[in-house]
C-alpha positions as YAML, in Angstrom:
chain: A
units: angstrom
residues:
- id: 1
  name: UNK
  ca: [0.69, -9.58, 20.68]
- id: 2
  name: UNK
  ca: [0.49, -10.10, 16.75]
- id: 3
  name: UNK
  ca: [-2.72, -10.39, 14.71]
- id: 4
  name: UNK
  ca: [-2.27, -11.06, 11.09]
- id: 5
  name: UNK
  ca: [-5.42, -8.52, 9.61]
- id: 6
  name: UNK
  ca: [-7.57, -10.64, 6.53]
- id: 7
  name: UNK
  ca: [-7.46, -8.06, 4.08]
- id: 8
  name: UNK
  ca: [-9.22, -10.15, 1.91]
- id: 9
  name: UNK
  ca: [-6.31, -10.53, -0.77]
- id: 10
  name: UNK
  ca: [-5.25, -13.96, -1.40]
- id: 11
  name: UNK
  ca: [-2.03, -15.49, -0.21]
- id: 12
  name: UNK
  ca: [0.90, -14.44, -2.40]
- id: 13
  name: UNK
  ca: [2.83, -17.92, -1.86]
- id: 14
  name: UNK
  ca: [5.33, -16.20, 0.16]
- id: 15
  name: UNK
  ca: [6.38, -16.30, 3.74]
- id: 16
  name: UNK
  ca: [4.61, -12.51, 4.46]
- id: 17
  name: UNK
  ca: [1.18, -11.56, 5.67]
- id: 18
  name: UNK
  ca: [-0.54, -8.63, 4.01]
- id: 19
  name: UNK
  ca: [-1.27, -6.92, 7.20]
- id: 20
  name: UNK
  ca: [-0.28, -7.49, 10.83]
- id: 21
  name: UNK
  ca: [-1.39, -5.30, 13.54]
- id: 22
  name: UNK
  ca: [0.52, -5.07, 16.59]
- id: 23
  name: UNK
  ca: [0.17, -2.63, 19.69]
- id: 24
  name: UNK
  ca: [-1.73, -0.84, 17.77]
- id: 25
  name: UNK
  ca: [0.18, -0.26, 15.51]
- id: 26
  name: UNK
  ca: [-0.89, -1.67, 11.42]
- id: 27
  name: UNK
  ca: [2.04, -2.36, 9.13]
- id: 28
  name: UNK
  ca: [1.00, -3.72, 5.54]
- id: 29
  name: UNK
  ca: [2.67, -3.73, 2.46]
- id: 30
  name: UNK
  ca: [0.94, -3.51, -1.09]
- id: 31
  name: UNK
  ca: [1.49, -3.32, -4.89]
- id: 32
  name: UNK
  ca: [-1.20, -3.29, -7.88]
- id: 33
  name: UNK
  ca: [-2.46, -6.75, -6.97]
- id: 34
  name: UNK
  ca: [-6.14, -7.68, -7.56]
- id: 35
  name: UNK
  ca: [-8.59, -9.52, -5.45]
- id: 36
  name: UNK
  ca: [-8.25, -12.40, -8.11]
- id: 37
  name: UNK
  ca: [-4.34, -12.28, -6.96]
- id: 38
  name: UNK
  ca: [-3.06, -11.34, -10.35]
- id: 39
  name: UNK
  ca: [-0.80, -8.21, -10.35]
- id: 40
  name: UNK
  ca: [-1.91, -5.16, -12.81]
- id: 41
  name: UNK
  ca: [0.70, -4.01, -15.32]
- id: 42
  name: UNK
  ca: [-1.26, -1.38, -16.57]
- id: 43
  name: UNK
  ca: [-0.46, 2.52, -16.65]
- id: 44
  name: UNK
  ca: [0.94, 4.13, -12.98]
- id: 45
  name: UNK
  ca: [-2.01, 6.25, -12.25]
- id: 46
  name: UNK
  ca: [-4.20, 2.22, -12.29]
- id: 47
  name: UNK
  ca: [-1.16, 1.04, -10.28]
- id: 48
  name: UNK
  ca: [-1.37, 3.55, -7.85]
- id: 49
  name: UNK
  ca: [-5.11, 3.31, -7.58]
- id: 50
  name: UNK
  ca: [-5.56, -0.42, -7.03]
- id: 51
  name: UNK
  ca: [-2.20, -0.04, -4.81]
- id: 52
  name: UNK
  ca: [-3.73, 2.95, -2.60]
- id: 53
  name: UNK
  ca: [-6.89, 0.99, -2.59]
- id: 54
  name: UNK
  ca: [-5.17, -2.30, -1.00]
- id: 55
  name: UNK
  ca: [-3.99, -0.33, 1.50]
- id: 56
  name: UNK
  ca: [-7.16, 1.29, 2.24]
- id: 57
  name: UNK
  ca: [-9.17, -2.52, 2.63]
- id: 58
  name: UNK
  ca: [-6.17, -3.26, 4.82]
- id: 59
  name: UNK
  ca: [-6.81, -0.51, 6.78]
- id: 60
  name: UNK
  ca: [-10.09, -0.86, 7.04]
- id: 61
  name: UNK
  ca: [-10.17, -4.18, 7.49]
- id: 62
  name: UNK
  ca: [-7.79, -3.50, 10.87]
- id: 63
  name: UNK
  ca: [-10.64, -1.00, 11.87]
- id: 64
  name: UNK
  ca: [-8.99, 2.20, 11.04]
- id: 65
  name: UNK
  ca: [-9.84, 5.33, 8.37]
- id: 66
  name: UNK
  ca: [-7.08, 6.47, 6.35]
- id: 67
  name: UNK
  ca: [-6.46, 9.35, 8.21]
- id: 68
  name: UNK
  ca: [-5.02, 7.00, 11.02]
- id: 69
  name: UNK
  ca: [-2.23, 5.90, 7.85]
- id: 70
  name: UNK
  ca: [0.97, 7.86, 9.67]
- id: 71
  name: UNK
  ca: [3.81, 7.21, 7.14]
- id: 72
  name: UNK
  ca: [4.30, 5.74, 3.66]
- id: 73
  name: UNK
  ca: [7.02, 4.58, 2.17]
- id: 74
  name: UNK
  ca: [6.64, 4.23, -1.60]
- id: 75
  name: UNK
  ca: [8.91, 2.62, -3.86]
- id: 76
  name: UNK
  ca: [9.08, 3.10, -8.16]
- id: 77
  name: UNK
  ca: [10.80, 1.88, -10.97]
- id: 78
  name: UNK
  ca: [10.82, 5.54, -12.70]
- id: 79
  name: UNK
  ca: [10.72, 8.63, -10.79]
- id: 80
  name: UNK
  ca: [9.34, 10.21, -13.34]
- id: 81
  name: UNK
  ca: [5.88, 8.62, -12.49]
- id: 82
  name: UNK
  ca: [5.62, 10.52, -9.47]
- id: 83
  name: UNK
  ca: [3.45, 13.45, -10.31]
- id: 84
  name: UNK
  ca: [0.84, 10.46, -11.73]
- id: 85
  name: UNK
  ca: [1.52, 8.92, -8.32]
- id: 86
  name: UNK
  ca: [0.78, 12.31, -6.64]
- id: 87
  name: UNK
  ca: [-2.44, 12.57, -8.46]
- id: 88
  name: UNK
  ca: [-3.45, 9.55, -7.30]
- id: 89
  name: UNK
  ca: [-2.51, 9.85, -4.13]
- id: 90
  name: UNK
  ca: [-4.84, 12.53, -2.96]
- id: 91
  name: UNK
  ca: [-7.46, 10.50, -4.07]
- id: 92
  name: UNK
  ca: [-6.97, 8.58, -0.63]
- id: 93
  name: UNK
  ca: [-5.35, 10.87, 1.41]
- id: 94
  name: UNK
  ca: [-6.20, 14.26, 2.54]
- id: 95
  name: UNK
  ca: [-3.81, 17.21, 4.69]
- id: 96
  name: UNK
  ca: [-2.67, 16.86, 7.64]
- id: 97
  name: UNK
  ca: [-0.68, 13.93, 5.12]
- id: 98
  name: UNK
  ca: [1.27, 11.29, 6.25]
- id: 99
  name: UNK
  ca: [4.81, 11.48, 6.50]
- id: 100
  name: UNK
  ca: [6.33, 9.81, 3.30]
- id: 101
  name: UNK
  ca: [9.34, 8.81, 1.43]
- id: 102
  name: UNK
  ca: [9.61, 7.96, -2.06]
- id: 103
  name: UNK
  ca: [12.79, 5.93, -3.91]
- id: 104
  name: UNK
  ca: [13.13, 5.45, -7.75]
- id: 105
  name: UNK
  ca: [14.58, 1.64, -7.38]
- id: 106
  name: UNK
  ca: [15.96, -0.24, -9.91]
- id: 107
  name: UNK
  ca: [13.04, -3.01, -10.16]
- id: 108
  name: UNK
  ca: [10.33, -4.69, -8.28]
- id: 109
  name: UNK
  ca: [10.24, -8.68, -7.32]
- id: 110
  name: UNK
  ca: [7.01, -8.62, -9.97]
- id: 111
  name: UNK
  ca: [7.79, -7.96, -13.66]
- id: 112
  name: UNK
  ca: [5.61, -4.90, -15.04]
- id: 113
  name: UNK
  ca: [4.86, -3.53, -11.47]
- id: 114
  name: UNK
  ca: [5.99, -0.41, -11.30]
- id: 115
  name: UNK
  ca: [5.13, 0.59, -7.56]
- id: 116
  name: UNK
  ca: [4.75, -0.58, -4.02]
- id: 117
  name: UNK
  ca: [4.20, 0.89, -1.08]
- id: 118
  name: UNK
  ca: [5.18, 0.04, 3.11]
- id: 119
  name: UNK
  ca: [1.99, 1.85, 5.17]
- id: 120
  name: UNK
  ca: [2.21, 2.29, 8.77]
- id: 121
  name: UNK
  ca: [-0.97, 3.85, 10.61]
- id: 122
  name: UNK
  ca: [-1.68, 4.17, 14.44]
- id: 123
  name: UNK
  ca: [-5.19, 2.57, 14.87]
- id: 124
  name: UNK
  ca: [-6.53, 2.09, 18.29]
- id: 125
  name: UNK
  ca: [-7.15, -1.39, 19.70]
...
């Protein structure tokens, strides 16, 4: 069965939920987005932050810690903001890390955001 997890964000005017948890599994997807809904287009490392910490109120809000976050998929418009995103990253997470992948893309659906990330974590029911 799927239960669409409030995260507390508000709707994006798309046809996606911010998190859905099924068999307990949590899959959520976030960007720089505020809790007003409006996107920030500051520096990466602000980005990242406000990005890692949607994902950690989504997680949370699904009843999990971050250490229950398995993979993470993160996607940038400039590689070369990857050792910002590192930095920031270890803010949130701590070793044993979860398994990750990160793609330099071309652009993002928002103008000005430069990063977005697809979190899976196993979180028991």
């Amino acid at each position: 069965m799927k239960q669409i997890v409030d995260t507390g964000l508000p709707s994006i005017g798309q046809p996606c939920s911010w998190a859905v948890k099924a068999g307990g599994l949590l899959f959520t997807t976030h960007g720089p987005v505020r809790s007003d809904g409006t996107l920030d287009t500051g520096p990466i490392e602000q980005q990242a932050r406000l990005t890692l910490e949607n994902v950690r109120r989504a997680v949370a809000a699904a009843g999990g810690r971050m250490s229950d976050v398995a993979q993470v998929l993160i996607y940038m418009t400039d590689e070369r903001d990857m050792p910002a995103i590192d930095r920031v990253y270890r803010e949130f997470f701590e070793a044993p890390y979860p398994n990750r992948s990160s793609v330099a893309v071309r652009g993002l659906v928002a103008p000005g955001m430069r990063m977005e990330t697809v979190v899976y974590a196993a979180i028991a029911p």
